[in-house]
C-alpha positions in Angstrom: -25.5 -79.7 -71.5 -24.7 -77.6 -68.6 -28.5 -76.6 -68.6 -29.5 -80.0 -68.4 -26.8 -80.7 -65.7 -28.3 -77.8 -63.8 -31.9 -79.0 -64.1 -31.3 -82.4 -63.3 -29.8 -81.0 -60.0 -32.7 -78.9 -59.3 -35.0 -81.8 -59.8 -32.9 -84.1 -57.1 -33.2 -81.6 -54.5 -36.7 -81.1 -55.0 -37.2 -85.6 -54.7 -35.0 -84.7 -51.5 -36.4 -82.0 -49.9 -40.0 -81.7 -50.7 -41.1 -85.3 -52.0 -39.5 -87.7 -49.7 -40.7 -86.4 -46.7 -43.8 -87.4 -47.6 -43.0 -91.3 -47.7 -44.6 -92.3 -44.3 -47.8 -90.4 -45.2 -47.9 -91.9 -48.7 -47.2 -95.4 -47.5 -50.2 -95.4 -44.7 -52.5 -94.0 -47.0 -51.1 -96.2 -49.7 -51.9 -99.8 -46.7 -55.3 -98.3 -46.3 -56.1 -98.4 -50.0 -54.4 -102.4 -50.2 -54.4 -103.9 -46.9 -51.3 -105.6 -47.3 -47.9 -104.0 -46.5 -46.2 -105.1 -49.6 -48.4 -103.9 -52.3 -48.4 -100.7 -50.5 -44.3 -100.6 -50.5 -44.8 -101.5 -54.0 -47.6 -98.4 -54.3 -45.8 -96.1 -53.0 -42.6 -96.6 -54.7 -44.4 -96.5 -58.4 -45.5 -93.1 -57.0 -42.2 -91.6 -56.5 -40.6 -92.8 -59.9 -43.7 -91.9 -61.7 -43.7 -88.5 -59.7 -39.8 -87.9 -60.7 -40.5 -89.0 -64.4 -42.9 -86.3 -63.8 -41.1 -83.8 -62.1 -41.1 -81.1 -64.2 -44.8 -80.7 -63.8 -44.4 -79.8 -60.0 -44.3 -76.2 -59.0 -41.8 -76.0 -56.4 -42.7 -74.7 -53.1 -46.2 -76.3 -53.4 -48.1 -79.0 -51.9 -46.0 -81.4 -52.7 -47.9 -84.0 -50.1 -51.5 -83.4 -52.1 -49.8 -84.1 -55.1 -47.7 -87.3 -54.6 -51.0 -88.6 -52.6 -53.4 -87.9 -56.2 -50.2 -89.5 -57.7 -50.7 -92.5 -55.5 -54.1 -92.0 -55.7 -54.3 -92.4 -60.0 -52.0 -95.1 -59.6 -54.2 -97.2 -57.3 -57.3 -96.6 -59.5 -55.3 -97.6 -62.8 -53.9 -100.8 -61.2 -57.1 -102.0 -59.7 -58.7 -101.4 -63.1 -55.7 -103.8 -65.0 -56.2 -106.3 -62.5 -59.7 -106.4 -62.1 -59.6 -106.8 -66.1 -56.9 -109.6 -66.2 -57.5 -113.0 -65.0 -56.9 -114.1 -62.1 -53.1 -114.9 -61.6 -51.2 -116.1 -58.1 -48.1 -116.2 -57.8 -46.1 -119.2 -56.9 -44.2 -118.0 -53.6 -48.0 -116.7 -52.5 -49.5 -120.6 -53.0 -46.6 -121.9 -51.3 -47.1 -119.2 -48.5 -50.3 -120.3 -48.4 -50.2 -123.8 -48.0 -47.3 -123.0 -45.3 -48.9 -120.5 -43.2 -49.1 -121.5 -39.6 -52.2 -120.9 -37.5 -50.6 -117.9 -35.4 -52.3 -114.9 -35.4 -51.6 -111.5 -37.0 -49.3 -109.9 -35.0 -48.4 -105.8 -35.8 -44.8 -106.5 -35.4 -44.5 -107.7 -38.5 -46.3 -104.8 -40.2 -44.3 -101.8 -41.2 -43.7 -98.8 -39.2 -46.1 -96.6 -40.9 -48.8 -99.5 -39.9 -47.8 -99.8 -36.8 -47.6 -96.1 -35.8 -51.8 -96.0 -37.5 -52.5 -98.9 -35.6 -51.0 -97.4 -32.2 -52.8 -94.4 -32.6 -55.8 -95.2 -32.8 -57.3 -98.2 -30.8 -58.6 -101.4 -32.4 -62.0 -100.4 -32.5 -61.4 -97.2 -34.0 -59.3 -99.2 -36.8 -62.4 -101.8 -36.7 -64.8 -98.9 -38.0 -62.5 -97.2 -39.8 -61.9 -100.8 -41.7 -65.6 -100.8 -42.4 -66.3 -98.2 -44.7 -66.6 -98.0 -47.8 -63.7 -97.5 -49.7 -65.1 -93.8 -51.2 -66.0 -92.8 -47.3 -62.9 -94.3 -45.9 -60.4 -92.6 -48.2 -62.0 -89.4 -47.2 -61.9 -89.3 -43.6 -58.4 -90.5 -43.8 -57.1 -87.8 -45.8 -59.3 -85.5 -43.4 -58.4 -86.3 -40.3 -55.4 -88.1 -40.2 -53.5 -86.7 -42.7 -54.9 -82.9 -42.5 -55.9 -82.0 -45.9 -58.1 -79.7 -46.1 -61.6 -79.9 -47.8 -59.8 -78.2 -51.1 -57.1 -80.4 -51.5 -59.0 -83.6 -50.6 -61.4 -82.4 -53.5 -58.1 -82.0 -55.9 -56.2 -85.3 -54.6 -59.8 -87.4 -54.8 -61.3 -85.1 -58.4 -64.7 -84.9 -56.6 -66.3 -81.5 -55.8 -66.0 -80.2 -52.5 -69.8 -80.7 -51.7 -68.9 -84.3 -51.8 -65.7 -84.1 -50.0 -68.5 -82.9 -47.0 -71.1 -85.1 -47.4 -68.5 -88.2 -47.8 -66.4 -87.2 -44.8 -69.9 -86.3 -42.3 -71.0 -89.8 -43.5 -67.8 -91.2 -42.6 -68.0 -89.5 -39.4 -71.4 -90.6 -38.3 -70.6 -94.3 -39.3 -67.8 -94.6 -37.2 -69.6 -92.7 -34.2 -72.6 -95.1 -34.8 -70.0 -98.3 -34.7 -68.0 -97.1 -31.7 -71.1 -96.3 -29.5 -72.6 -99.8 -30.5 -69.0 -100.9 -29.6 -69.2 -98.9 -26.0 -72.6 -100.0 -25.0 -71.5 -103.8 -25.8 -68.5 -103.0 -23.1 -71.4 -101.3 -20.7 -70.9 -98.0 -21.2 -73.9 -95.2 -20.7 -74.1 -92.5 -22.6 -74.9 -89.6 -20.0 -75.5 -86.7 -21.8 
């Protein structure tokens, strides 16, 4: 009983220390994966229970950011899969949203503060082309080069080789350059070089 006590204990300071720091990173990922601020909330908190259920699995002390984001990851996948293979349900308070919207643009003061600190960040444009990938490429150069996993643990998080992890993430790369300088020559930008 004491053991168990003990354990339990153990397992509550490693949620505190090393797994809820990661929340912000899990829940921009997470709006990036669903484009809608709830569903990521919603992601990201079946992460963390399914990540304390499974606790015991963790080696403490290390990466505990790859391993709630393949967490996150699995968790996606397996959700999109049920609902894809589900019909198609709304729910009431979303038709009634629906039929009540006003015609008022988006504004980012009503997204969260993990959306909001992505979308400050980087420009619209850069959001733009980002937005425009493919969900395989996009997923990639997130986890590359805004949250700064390396090739290895992109390759563990994503369970592709690391070969791909390259190929997706210089593909990635070149799409967004190819969309920003179509973007800067429409503004009249040279390029000079």
């Amino acid at each position: 009983m004491v053991a168990q006590a003990t354990q339990s204990m153990n397992y509550d300071r490693i949620l505190e220390e090393e797994l809820l720091p990661q929340a912000e990173a899990l829940l921009t990922f997470a709006y990036h994966l669903t484009y809608n601020q709830q569903d990521a909330e919603d992601l990201v908190q079946e992460t963390y229970m399914k990540a304390y259920k499974a606790i015991d699995k963790y080696i403490e002390g290390t990466n505990a950011k790859a391993w709630l984001f393949k967490i996150l990851k699995n968790t996606f996948i397996n959700d999109y899969r049920r609902k894809s293979r589900g019909p198609a349900m709304k729910e009431l308070d979303e038709v009634i949203a629906y039929q009540n919207r006003e015609n008022t643009p988006y504004s980012s003061a009503h997204a969260g503060l993990a959306v909001e600190n992505y979308e400050s960040a980087m420009g619209d444009e850069v959001t733009m082309a980002i937005n425009k990938l493919s969900m395989n490429f996009r997923e990639v150069l997130l986890l590359s080069d805004v949250e700064d996993f390396s090739y290895e643990e992109i390759s563990k998080i994503l369970d592709i080789p690391i070969g791909t992890v390259r190929s997706r993430l210089n593909r990635a790369r070149n799409a967004v350059k190819e969309d920003l300088q179509l973007y800067a020559q429409s503004m009249g930008f040279k390029d000079n070089r």
